[in-house]
LUMLUMMI-493265 format. One record per residue (C-alpha): x, y, z; residue in three letters; chain; residue number from 1. Coordinates in steps of 0.25 Angstrom, whole numbers, padded with zeros to 4 digits. Example, Ala and Ser with C-alpha at 12.3 -4.5 7.8 and 13.67 -1.06 7.14 Angstrom:
<pt u="0049" v="-0018" w="0031" type="ala" mol="A" seq="1"/>
<pt u="0055" v="-0004" w="0029" type="ser" mol="A" seq="2"/>
//
This chain:
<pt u="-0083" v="0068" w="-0178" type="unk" mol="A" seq="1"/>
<pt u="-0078" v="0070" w="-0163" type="unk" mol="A" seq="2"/>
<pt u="-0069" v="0059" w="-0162" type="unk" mol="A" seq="3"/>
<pt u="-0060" v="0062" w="-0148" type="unk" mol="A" seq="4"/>
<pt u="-0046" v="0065" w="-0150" type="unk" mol="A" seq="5"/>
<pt u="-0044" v="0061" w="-0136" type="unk" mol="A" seq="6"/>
<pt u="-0052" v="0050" w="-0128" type="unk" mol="A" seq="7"/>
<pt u="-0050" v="0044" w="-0112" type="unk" mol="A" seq="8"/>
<pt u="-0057" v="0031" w="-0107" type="unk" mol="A" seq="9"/>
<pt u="-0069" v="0035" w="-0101" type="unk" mol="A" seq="10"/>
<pt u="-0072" v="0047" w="-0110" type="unk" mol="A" seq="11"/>
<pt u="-0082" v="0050" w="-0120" type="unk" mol="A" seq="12"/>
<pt u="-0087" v="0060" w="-0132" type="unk" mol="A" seq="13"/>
<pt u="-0098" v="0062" w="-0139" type="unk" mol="A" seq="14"/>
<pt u="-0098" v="0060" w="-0152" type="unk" mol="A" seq="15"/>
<pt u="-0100" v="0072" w="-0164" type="unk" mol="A" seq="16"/>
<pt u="-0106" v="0069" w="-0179" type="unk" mol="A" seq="17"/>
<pt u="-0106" v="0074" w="-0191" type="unk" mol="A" seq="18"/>
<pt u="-0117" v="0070" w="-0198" type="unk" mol="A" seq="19"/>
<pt u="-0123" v="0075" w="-0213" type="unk" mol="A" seq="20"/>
<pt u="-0137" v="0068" w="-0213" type="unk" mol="A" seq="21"/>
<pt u="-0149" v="0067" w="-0204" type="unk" mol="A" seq="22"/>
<pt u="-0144" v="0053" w="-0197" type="unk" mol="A" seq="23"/>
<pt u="-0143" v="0050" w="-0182" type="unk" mol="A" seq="24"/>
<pt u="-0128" v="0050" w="-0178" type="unk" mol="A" seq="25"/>
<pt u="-0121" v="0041" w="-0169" type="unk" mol="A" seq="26"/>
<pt u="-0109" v="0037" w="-0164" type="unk" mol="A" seq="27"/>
<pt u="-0103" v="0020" w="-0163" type="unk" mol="A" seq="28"/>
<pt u="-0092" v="0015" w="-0157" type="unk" mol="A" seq="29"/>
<pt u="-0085" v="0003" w="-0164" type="unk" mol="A" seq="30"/>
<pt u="-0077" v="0001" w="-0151" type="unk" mol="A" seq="31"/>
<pt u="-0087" v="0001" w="-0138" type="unk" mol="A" seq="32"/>
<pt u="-0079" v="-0006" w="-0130" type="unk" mol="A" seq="33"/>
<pt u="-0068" v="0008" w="-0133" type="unk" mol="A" seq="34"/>
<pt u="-0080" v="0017" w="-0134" type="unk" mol="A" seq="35"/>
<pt u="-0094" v="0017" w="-0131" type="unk" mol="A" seq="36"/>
<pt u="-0105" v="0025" w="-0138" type="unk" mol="A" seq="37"/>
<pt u="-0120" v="0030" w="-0131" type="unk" mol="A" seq="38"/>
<pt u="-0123" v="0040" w="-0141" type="unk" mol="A" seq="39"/>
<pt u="-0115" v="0051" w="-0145" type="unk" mol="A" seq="40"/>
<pt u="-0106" v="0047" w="-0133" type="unk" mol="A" seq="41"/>
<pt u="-0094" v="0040" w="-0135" type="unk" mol="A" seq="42"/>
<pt u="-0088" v="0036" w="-0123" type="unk" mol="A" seq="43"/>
<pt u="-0072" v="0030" w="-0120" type="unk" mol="A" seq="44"/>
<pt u="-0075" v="0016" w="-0114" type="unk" mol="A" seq="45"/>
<pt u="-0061" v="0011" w="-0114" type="unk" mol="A" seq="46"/>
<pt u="-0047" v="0015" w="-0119" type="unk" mol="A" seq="47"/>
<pt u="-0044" v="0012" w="-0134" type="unk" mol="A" seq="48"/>
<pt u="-0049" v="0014" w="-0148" type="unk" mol="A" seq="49"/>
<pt u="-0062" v="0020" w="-0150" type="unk" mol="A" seq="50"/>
<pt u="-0069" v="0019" w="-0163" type="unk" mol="A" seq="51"/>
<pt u="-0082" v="0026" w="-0167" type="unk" mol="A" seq="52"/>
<pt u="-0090" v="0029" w="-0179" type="unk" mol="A" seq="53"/>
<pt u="-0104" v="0038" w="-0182" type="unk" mol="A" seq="54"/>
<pt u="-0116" v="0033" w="-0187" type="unk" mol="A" seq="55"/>
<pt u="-0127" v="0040" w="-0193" type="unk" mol="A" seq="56"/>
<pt u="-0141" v="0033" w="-0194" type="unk" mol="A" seq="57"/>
<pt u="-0150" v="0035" w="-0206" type="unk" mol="A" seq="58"/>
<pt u="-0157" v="0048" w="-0207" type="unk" mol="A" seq="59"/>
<pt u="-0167" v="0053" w="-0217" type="unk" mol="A" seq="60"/>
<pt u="-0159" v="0057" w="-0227" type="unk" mol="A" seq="61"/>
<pt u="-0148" v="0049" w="-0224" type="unk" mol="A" seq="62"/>
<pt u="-0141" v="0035" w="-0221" type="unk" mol="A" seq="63"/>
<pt u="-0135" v="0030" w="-0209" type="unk" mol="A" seq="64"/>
<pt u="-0119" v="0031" w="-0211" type="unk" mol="A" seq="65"/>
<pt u="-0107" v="0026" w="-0202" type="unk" mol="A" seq="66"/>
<pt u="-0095" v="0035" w="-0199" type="unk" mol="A" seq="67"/>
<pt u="-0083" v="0032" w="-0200" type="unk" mol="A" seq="68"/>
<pt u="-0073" v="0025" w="-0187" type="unk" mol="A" seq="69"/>
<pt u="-0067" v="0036" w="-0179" type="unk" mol="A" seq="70"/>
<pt u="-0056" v="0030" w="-0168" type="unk" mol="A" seq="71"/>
<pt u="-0051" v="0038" w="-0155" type="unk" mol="A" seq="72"/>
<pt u="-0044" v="0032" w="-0144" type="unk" mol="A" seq="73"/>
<pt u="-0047" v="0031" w="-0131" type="unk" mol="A" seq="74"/>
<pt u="-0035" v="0033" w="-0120" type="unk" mol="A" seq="75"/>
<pt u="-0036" v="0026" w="-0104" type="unk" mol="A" seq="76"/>
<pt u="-0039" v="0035" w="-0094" type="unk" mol="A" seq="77"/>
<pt u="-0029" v="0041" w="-0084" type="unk" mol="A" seq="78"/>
<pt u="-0031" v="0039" w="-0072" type="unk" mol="A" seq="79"/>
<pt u="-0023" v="0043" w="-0059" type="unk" mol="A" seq="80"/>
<pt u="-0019" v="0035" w="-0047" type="unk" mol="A" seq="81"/>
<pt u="-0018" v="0042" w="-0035" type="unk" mol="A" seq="82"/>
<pt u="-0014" v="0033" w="-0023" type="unk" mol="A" seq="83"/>
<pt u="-0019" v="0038" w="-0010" type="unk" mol="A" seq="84"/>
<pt u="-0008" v="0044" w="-0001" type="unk" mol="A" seq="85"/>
<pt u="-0006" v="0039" w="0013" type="unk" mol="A" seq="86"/>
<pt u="-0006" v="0023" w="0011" type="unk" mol="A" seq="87"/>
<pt u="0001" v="0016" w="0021" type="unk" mol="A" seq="88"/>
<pt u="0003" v="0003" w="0027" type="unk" mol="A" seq="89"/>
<pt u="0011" v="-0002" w="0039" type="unk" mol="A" seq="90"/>
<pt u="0023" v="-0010" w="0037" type="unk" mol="A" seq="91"/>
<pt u="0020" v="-0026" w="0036" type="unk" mol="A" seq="92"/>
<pt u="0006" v="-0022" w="0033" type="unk" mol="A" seq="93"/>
<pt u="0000" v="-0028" w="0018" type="unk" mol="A" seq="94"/>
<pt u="-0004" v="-0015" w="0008" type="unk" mol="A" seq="95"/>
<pt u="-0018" v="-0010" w="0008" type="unk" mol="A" seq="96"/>
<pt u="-0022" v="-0007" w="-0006" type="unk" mol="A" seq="97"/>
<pt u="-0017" v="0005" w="-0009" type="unk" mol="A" seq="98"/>
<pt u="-0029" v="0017" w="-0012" type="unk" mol="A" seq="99"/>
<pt u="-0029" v="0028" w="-0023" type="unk" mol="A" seq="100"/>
<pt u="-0036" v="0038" w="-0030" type="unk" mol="A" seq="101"/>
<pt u="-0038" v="0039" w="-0045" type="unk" mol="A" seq="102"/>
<pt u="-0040" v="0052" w="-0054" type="unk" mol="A" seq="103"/>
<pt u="-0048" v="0053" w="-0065" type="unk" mol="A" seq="104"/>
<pt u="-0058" v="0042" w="-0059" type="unk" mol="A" seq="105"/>
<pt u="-0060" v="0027" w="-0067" type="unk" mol="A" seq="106"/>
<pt u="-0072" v="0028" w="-0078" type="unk" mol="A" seq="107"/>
<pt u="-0086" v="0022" w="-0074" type="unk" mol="A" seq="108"/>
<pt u="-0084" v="0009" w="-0066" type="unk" mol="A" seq="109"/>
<pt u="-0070" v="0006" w="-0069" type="unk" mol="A" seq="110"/>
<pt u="-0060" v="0003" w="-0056" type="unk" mol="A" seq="111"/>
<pt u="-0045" v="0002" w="-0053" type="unk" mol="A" seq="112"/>
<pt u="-0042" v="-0013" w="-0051" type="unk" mol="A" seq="113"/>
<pt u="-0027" v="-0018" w="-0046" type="unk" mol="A" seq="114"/>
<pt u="-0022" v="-0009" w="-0035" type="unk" mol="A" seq="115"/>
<pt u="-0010" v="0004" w="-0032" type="unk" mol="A" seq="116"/>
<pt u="0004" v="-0003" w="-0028" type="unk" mol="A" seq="117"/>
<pt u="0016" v="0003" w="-0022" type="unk" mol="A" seq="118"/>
<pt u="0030" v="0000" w="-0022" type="unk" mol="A" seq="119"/>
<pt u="0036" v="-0010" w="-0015" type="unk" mol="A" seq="120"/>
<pt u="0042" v="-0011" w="-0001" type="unk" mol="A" seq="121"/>
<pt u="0038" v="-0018" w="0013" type="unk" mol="A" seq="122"/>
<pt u="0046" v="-0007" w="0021" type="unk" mol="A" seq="123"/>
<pt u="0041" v="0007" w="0028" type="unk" mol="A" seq="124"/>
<pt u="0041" v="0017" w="0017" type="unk" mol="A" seq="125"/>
<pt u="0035" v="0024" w="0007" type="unk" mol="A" seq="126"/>
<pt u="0030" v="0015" w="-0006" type="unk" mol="A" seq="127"/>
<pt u="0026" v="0023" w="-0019" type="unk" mol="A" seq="128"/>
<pt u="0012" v="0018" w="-0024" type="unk" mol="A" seq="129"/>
<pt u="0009" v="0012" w="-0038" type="unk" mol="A" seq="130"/>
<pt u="-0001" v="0010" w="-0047" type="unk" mol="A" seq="131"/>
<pt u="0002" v="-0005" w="-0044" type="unk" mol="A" seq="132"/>
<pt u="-0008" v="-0011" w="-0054" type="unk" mol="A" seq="133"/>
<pt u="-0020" v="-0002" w="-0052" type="unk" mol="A" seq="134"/>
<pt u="-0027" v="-0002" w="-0063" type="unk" mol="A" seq="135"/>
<pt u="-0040" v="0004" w="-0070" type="unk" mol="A" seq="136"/>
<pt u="-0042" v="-0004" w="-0081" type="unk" mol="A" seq="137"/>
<pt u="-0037" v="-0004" w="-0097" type="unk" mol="A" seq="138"/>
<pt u="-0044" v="0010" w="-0098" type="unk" mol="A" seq="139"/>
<pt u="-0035" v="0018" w="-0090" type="unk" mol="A" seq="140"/>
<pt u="-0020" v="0022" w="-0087" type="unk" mol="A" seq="141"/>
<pt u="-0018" v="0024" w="-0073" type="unk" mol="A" seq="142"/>
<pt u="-0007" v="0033" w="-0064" type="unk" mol="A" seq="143"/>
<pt u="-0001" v="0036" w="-0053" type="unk" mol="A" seq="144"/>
<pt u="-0004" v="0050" w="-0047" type="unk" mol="A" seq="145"/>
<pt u="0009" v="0058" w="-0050" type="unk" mol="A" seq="146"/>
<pt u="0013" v="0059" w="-0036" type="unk" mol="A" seq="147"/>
<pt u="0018" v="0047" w="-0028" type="unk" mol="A" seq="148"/>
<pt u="0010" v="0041" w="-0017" type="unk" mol="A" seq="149"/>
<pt u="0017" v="0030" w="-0007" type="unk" mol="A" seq="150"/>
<pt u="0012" v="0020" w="0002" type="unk" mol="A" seq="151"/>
<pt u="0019" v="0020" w="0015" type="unk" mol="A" seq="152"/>
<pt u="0023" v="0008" w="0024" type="unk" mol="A" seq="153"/>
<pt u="0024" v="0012" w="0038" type="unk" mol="A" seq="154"/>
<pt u="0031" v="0007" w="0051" type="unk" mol="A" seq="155"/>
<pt u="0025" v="-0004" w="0057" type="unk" mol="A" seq="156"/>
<pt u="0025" v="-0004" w="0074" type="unk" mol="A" seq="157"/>
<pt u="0036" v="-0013" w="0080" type="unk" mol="A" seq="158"/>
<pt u="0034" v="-0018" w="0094" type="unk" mol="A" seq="159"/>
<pt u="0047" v="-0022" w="0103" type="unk" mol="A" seq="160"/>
<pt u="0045" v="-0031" w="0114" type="unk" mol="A" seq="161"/>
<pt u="0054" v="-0033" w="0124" type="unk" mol="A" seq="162"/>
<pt u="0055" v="-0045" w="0132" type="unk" mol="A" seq="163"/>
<pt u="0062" v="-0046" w="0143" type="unk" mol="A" seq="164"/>
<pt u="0074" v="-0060" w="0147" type="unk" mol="A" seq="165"/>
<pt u="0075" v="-0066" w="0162" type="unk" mol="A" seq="166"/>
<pt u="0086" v="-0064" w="0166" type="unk" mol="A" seq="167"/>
<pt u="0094" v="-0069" w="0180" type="unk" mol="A" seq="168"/>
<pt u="0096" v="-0062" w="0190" type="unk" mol="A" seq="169"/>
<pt u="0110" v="-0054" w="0186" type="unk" mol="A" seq="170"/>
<pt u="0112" v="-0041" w="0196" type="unk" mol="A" seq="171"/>
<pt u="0108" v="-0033" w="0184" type="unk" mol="A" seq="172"/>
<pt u="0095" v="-0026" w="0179" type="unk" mol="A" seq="173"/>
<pt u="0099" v="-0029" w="0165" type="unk" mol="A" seq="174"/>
<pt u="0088" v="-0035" w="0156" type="unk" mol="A" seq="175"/>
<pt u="0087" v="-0042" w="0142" type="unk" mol="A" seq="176"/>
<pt u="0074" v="-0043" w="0133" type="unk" mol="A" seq="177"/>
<pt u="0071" v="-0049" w="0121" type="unk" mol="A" seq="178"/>
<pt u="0063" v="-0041" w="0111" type="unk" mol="A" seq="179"/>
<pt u="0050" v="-0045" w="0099" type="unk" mol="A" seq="180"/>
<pt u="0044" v="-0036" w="0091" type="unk" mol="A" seq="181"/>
<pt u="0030" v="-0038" w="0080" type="unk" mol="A" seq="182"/>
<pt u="0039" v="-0034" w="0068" type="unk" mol="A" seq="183"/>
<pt u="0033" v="-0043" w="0056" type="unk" mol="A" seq="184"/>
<pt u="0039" v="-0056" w="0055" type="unk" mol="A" seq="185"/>
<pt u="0052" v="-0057" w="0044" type="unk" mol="A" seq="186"/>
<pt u="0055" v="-0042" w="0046" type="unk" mol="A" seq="187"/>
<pt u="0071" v="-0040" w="0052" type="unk" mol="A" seq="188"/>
<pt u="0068" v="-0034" w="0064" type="unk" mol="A" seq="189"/>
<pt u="0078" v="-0033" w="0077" type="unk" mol="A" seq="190"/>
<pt u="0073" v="-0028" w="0091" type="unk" mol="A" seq="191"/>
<pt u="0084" v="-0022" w="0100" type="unk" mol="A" seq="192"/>
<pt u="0085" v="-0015" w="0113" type="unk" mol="A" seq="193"/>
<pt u="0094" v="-0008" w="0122" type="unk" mol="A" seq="194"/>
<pt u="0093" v="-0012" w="0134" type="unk" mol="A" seq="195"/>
<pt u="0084" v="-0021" w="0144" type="unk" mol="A" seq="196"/>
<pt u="0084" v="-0019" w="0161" type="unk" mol="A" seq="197"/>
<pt u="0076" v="-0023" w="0171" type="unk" mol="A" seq="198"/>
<pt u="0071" v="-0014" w="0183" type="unk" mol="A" seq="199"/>
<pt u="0083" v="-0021" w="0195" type="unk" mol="A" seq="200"/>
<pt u="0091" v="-0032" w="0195" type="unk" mol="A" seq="201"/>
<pt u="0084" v="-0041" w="0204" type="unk" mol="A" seq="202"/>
<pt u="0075" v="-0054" w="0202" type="unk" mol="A" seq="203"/>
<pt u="0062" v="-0054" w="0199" type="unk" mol="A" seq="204"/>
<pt u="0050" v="-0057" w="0187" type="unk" mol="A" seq="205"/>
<pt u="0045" v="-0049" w="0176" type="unk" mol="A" seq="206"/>
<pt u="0055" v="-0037" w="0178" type="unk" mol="A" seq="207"/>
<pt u="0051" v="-0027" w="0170" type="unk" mol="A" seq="208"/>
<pt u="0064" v="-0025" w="0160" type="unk" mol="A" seq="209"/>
<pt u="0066" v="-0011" w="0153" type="unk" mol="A" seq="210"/>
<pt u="0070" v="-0011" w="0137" type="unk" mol="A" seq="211"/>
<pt u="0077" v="0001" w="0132" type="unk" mol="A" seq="212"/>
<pt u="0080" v="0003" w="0117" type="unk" mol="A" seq="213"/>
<pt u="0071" v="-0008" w="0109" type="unk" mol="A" seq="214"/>
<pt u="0075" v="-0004" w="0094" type="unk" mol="A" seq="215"/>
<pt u="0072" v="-0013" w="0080" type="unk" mol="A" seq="216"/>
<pt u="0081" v="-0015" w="0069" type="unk" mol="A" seq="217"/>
<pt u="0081" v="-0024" w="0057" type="unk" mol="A" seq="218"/>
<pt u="0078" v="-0023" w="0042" type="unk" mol="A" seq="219"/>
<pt u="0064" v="-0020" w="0045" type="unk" mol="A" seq="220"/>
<pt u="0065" v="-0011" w="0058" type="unk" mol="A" seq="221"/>
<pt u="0062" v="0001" w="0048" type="unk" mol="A" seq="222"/>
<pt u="0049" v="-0003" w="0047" type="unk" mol="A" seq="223"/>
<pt u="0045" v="-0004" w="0060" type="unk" mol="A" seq="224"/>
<pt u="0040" v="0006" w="0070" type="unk" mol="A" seq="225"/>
<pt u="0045" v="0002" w="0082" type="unk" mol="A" seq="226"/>
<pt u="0034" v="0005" w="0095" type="unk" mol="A" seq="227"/>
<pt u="0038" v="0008" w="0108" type="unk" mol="A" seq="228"/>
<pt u="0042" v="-0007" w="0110" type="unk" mol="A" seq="229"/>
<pt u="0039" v="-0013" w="0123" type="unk" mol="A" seq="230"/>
<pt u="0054" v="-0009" w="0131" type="unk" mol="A" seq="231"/>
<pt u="0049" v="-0018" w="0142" type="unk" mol="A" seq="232"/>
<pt u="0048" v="-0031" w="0147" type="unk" mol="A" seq="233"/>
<pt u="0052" v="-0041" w="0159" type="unk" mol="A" seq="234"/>
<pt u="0060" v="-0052" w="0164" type="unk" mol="A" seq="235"/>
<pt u="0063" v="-0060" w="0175" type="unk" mol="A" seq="236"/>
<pt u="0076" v="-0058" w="0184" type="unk" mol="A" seq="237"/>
<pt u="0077" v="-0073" w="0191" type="unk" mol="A" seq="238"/>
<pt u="0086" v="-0075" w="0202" type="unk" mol="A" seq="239"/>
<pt u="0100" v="-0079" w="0200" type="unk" mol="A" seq="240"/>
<pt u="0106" v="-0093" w="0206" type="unk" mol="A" seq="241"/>
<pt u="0115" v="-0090" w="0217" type="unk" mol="A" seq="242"/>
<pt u="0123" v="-0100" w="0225" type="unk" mol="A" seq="243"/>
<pt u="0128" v="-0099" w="0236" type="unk" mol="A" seq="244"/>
<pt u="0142" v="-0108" w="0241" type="unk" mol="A" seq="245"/>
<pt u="0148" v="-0109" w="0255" type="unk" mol="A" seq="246"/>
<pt u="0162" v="-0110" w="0259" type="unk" mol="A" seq="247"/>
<pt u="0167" v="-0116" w="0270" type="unk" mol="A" seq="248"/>
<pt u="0178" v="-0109" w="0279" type="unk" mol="A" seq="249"/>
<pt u="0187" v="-0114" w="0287" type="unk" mol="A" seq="250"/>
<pt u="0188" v="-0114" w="0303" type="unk" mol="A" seq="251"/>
<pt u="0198" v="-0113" w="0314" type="unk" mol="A" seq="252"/>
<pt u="0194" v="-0125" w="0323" type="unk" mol="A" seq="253"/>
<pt u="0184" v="-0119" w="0334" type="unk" mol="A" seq="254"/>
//
């Protein structure tokens, strides 16, 4: 006579009698697979319809008797997700899988299956999580923790490297380099510089040329960090052809 008015997955109640007669009482359930009976104790073994009815065994004085079917539902479970805060990854880099917390805890020996998502994106930025297709199972309704959590995608190092060009020999210390970097391949990515020099004008091998002012630019420079690229190579100066022509001049006969 105690029938809940309310009743969450993973619950129970004991059940009350009223009983006129000197029979043993007890409680049945008509749906086990909704709600399972040990006893007086009735307890909430999945979401939906719950159906129960007393019995009452023979007693000295009196029969045994059934009672009538009394129906309650019970409700899913509520459960919050709380992804963990500080989730990252380098650009480039695949997702790990992302981490939470839940609150209230998963009855008995149930689990989450699936995993958290987050929106999309490839670029450096902040990406808000989502539930993504996290689940606990036909027994629960799962939600986001009311303040937003994000996954951020960080910089990824960028390496410059200068190499230097032969050049020949031209009075001048001016220099030109070539430049590679280790951004991943298809990204747009433009190396520059400002200028390129070596130490003197004269011929020699492996002259050590300065770089000044290597910078990237391209759809995906923003999602590069770019180190303190190598701003120095070397080059050969060769020796420059030179010919050298005679003239004659005339004379005075001597």
């Amino acid at each position: 006579n105690n029938i809940p008015s309310s009743a969450t997955y993973g619950g129970s109640f004991t059940a009350m009698y009223m009983v006129l007669g000197d029979g043993t009482p007890s409680v049945v359930s008509e749906t086990p697979t909704v709600c399972s009976t040990s006893g007086d104790l009735v307890s909430y073994a999945a979401a939906g319809l719950c159906k129960l009815h007393a019995t009452v065994t023979q007693g000295t004085n009196h029969l045994a008797a059934t009672g009538a079917t009394q129906s309650f539902t019970i409700d899913k479970k509520s459960v919050t997700v709380t992804p963990d805060s500080g989730q990252s990854k380098v650009y480039g880099e695949t997702d790990p899988t992302l981490t939470f917390q839940n609150s209230p805890a998963l009855v008995g020996s149930d689990s989450f299956t699936g995993a958290l998502a987050r929106a999309a994106g490839k670029n450096v930025g902040q990406y808000t999580i989502n539930l993504g297709t996290l689940s606990a199972g036909s027994n629960y309704v799962l939600s986001l923790s009311a303040t937003p959590v994000n996954f951020s995608i960080t910089a990824r190092d960028l390496t410059v490297q200068a190499h230097g060009v032969n050049k020949v020999y031209d009075g001048t210390a001016a220099a030109s380099v070539t430049l590679s970097d280790n951004a991943l391949n298809g990204d747009t990515v433009v190396d520059h510089y400002t200028s390129a020099s070596f130490g003197d004008k004269n011929v020699g091998t492996s002259k050590p040329v300065a770089v000044t002012g290597i910078s990237i630019t391209g759809g995906d420079a923003g999602n590069y960090n770019l180190l303190n690229s190598t701003d120095g190579t070397s080059a050969d100066i060769t020796a420059r052809d030179l010919t050298v022509q005679a003239h004659g001049v005339n004379k005075v006969y001597d």
